[in-house]
C-alpha positions, 0 to 999 in steps of 0.5 A: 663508585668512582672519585674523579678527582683524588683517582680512587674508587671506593672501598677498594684501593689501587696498587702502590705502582699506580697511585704513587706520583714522584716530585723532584727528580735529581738529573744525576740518580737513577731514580726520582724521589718523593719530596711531598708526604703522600699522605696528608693529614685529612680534614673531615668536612662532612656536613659543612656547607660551602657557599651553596653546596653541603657536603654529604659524604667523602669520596676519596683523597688525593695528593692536592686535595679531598673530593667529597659528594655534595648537594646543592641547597636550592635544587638538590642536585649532586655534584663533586667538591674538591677541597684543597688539604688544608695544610697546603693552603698557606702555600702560594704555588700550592695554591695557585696549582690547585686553582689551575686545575680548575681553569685548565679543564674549563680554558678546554671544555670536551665533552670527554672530559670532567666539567668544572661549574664553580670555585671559589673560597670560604669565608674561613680560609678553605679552597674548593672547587665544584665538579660534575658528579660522574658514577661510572668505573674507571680502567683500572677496575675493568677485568684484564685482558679488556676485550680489543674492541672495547679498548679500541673505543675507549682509547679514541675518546681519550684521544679525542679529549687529549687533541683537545687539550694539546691544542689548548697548549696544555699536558695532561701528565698523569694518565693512567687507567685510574684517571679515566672514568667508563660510563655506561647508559642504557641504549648508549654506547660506553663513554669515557671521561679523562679526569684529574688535570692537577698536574696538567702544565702549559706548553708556554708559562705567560708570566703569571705562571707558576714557575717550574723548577729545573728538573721538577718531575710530576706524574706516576712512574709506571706511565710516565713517558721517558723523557718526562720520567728524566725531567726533560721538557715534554709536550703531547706525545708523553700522553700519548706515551701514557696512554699507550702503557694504559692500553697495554696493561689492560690488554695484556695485564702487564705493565710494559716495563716492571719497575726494575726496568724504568731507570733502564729504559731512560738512562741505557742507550738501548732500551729493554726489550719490549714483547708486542702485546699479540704475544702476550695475549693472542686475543689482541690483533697484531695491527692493534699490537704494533700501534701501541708498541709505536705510541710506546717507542722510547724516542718521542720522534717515533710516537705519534706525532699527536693524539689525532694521529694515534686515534686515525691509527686506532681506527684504522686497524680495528674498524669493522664493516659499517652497520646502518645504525648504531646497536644499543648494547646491554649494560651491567644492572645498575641500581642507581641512574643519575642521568635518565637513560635512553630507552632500548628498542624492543625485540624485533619479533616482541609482540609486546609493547614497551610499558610507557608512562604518563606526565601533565607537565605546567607550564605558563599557560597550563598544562600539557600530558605527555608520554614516557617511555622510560623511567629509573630512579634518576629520572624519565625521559619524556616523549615530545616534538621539538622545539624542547626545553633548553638544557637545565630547565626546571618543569614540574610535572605529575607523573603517574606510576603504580596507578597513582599520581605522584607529584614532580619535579625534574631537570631537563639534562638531554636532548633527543632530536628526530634524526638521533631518535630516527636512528636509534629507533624511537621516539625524540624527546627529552630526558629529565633527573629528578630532583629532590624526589619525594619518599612515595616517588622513590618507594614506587620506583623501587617497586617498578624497578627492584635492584638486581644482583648483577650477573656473573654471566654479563660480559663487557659489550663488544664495541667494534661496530661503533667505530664504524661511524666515527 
């Protein structure tokens, strides 16, 4: 389980190379140094309440604030909630960074990247914002090398959201392969969300903004972009730059310069030498290889001029012959789903027909049975004609399961229209998260769908052919 905005995982812990974000570079030393204890005094709030959300369990902490799994009272959904360390909200700057961040990701709103629903403070001083609760597996947890074509995918949808944020007039700063989250849905191809905006900073301070001083430096140096590591002015090419040392590492598992190297590489008129990642790793092909060695070029005039740019590249050296429909690829057994997933299609030759379910549904004018043909312990997805039920809408049903019938209620979290289901072969419909699911529910669920040990043998899936309709 990933926490998305203190950017660890839990209970394993990243390398002190990756974790560690610098401050305050001196522009005469070869190297910057912490100015901000890296560790916090932390404040276990498990069980309070803050405004309509309790909070249930800590995720994890990071440099600005403690990230805790929550319910929300009504509804019982979950949701993030990142707190600012108590012993920073007497800061002003401080502070008012830590409700930038908040801003920042809302002022942009992609679909690949985190959603912010709330902020807000308590009555007794503490600071907090409300996220999407995301599970999935960040980069940094993924096996090393990562298959080409995987890679090739998720880096596009980084791009995709870093456009996006470019052209809010806003730098991410801090991408690494632990701010970007992987999730995987049944019948879906993977998906990335770009996460942690707490040291994103605008192109252009209005007069509100907080002040930057003189060569202030943010981010973590194993990624950072020269210029951003000598404290110069960056703009979106030193994300591209990150992102570039992400898809290296993980296709080759090396950093491209050891820590040695980086005073080298910003302040020595020739930079070290760079091995392409070809070389490293044969399984890379060579034009994949010299798109990342270009977004990796020390001068950022080299790079890509935009992460637009980069994505075009991407797609240009890995994109495979066209497939007429997109291929549902097998996902690593998962014993919790949030989010109801998409029913795969049968074999082709299985003369067996998937197992559906049956749903009466209340509505204002009574009721109406409706078939389902996939259910998880986070929900089901419910064969039906449009005009659906917009997003977020609350239905009470009585779905029956394990020959009873086992009252409900869900949330509608997904449209499937009849040109998406026409091309994933199946039925439109909508797909619904329980909520606050009695204890007969989830003992038939467990029933029906007993937690499986995962598979040494299950593989990352190839994603190549997805590209093809990007």
């Amino acid at each position: 389980m990933h926490c998305e905005h203190c950017s660890s995982e839990h209970p394993a812990s990243l390398s002190c190379e990756d974790q560690e974000t610098w401050t305050d570079v001196d522009s005469t030393g070869p190297a910057p140094r912490q100015v901000a204890s890296a560790t916090p005094a932390l404040v276990d709030l498990c069980g309070r309440t803050l405004g309509h959300y309790r909070l249930t369990q800590m995720l994890g902490s990071g440099g600005m604030g403690t990230v805790y799994l929550a319910e929300q009272i009504i509804i019982g959904a979950r949701v993030a909630v990142k707190v600012l360390h108590p012993d920073m909200a007497q800061d002003t700057q401080l502070r008012s960074r830590f409700y930038a961040e908040a801003r920042t990701v809302n002022l942009i709103g992609h679909p690949n990247i985190v959603r912010i629903f709330d902020i807000n403070e308590s009555k007794d001083g503490i600071h907090y914002f409300v996220m999407e609760y995301l599970e999935g597996t960040p980069l940094s947890r993924l096996p090393r090398p990562v298959e080409p074509g995987l890679l090739a995918w998720l880096l596009v949808q980084a791009c995709d959201a870093l456009e996006a944020v470019h052209r809010s007039g806003v730098v991410h700063r801090d991408l690494k392969p632990d701010n970007l989250l992987m999730m995987e849905r049944p019948g879906e191809l993977p998906t990335l969300k770009v996460l942690d905006f707490g040291v994103a900073k605008a192109l252009h301070d209005t007069a509100t903004s907080e002040p930057t001083m003189a060569g202030q430096v943010f981010g973590t140096p194993a990624y950072m972009a020269p210029e951003q590591w000598a404290g110069q002015p960056v703009d979106g090419r030193a994300d591209v730059y990150s992102l570039g040392v992400t898809g290296y590492l993980l296709l080759t598992g090396q950093f491209p310069y050891p820590r040695g190297q980086l005073a080298e590489l910003v302040l020595s008129p020739e930079p070290p030498p760079l091995r392409p990642p070809h070389e490293l790793a044969p399984a890379v092909p060579e034009a994949l290889s010299r798109t990342l060695m270009r977004a990796l070029a020390r001068n950022p005039a080299e790079r890509f001029a935009s992460a637009l740019d980069f994505k075009k590249a991407l797609l240009a050296v890995v994109r495979p012959a066209p497939r007429p429909y997109p291929v549902p690829l097998p996902l690593r057994p998962s014993t919790s789903t949030p989010i109801p997933a998409i029913p795969s299609r049968p074999e082709p030759n299985d003369p067996t027909p998937p197992p559906t379910w049956t749903a009466r549904v209340r509505n204002n004018t009574g009721s109406v049975v409706v078939h389902c043909s996939e259910i998880s312990r986070g929900g089901v997805f419910m064969c039906c004609a449009e005009p659906f039920p917009e997003l977020f809408t609350r239905l009470e049903f009585t779905l029956q399961i394990g020959g009873e019938e086992v009252e409900c209620v869900g949330e509608v979290v997904r449209h499937v229209d009849s040109a998406l289901a026409r091309s994933w072969r199946m039925s439109p419909g909508v797909g619904l998260q329980f909520i606050n699911p009695s204890a007969r529910l989830r003992e038939l669920l467990i029933r029906l769908r007993p937690p499986r040990r995962p598979s040494a043998a299950l593989q990352p899936p190839p994603v190549q052919e997805a590209l093809a309709h990007l």
